[in-house]
C-alpha positions, 0 to 999 in steps of 0.5 A: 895298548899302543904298539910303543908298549906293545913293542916295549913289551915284546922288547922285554921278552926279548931280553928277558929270554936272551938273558935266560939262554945266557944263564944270567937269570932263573938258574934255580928253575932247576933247583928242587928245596925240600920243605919248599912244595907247593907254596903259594906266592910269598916269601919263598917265591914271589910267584911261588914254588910247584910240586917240587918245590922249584922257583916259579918265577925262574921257571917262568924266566927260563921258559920265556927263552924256550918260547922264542926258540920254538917260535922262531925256529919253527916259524922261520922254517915254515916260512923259509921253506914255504916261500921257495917252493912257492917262488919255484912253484908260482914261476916256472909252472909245469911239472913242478907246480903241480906236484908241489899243489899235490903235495901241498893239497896232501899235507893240508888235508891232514889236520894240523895237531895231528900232523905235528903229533905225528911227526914228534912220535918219529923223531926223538923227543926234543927242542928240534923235534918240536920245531920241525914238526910245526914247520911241517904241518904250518909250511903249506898256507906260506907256500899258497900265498906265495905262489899266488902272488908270484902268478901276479907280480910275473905280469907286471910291467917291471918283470918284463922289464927285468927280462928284457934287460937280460935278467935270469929267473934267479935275479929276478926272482931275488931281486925284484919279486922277493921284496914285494914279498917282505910285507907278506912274509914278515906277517905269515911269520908273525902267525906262525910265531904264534901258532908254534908257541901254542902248540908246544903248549898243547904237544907238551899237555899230550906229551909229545913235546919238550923233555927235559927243558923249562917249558911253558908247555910244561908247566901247563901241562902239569896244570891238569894235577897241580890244580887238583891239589889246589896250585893254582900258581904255576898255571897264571904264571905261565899263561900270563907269560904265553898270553903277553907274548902272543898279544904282542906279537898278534897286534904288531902284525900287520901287513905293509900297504902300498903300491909294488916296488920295483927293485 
């Protein structure tokens, strides 16, 4: 696949998830039909209806937005917060590198499932929750290449140059090791993107995820009793959705080449 469909791709989700959070489309996933139940893909819906005879398509639609949600949040608080402690950490040394290395060395060591699962069981069960506890367990990575590409930049030839023109700590950081940084961070987002949409997956299969919204998680979730009667249907839906999803933010992550660039 090319990365013009690929982004073409990605785009789609993108509408299609915006369209969703606005209520323009798959409103009925809500909507449960008696004498609807468990029927397969046809005229009552072109992916058909789960065990309570809801649309799958619109489910499907309504948890696209659920998806980049989750991604995005997580993802971005992951590296939003990776990459100040590693900035702190990577410049001033002392005191406070060590203590955040120790910190980051304590929560690596807990494995990441059960670091998220133990978070969700603290705080009350929700879109945030979800959120908040993949960032926690997916911070750390973010924080060590940061910190190690901050050791190097600061012996470059335009940091010094940037000190002796009387540069504080805080432009040069903003201003001329941050976008040497942009390559980097856009694809640890990328990775934590999609780590944080399989992870709602498996949160939600442990019940420890999304309550009451259309998730994807959900659905599979459900997987493990709709397959036993036969529904095979909601579980392709929402696996081919999760899997065009992550395929087309996995491949259109790549790291920018080239020299340092001195802003």
């Amino acid at each position: 696949m090319s990365r013009k469909a690929l982004r073409l791709l990605l785009a789609a989700y993108l509408v299609v998830g915006l369209a969703a959070a606005a209520g323009w489309i798959g409103g009925g996933w809500a909507e449960m039909r008696d004498g609807f139940e468990s029927l397969p893909p046809g005229a009552a819906g072109l992916l058909g209806t789960d065990h309570l005879g809801r649309d799958v398509l619109a489910r499907v639609l309504q948890g696209t937005w659920i998806a980049l949600v989750v991604g995005g949040m997580a993802a971005g608080l992951a590296v939003v917060v990776g990459a100040a402690l590693g900035l702190l950490a990577g410049w001033h040394r002392g005191w406070a590198d060590e203590a955040l290395v120790w910190l980051s060395g304590v929560v690596a060591a807990v494995p990441g499932i059960l670091l998220i699962l133990a978070v969700g069981f603290v705080l009350e069960r929700g879109l945030a929750s979800v959120c908040l506890a993949i960032a926690v367990a997916t911070w750390v990575g973010v924080f060590r290449l940061v910190r190690a590409e901050v050791l190097k930049l600061k012996q470059l030839e335009f940091v010094a140059a940037a000190r002796a023109s009387g540069a504080g700590a805080g432009r040069i950081l903003l201003r001329h090791l941050l976008p040497n940084l942009r390559g980097l961070l856009s694809v640890q987002f990328s990775l934590r993107f999609v780590y944080a949409v399989k992870a709602e997956v498996l949160v939600s299969f442990l019940g420890v995820g999304l309550l009451d919204q259309p998730s994807w998680g959900r659905m599979i979730a459900r997987a493990q009793y709709d397959l036993g009667n036969g529904l095979w249907w909601p579980l392709a839906a929402a696996t081919a959705a999760l899997g065009g999803l992550v395929l087309s933010v996995q491949l259109l992550a790549e790291p920018e080449t080239g020299s340092y660039v001195d802003y």
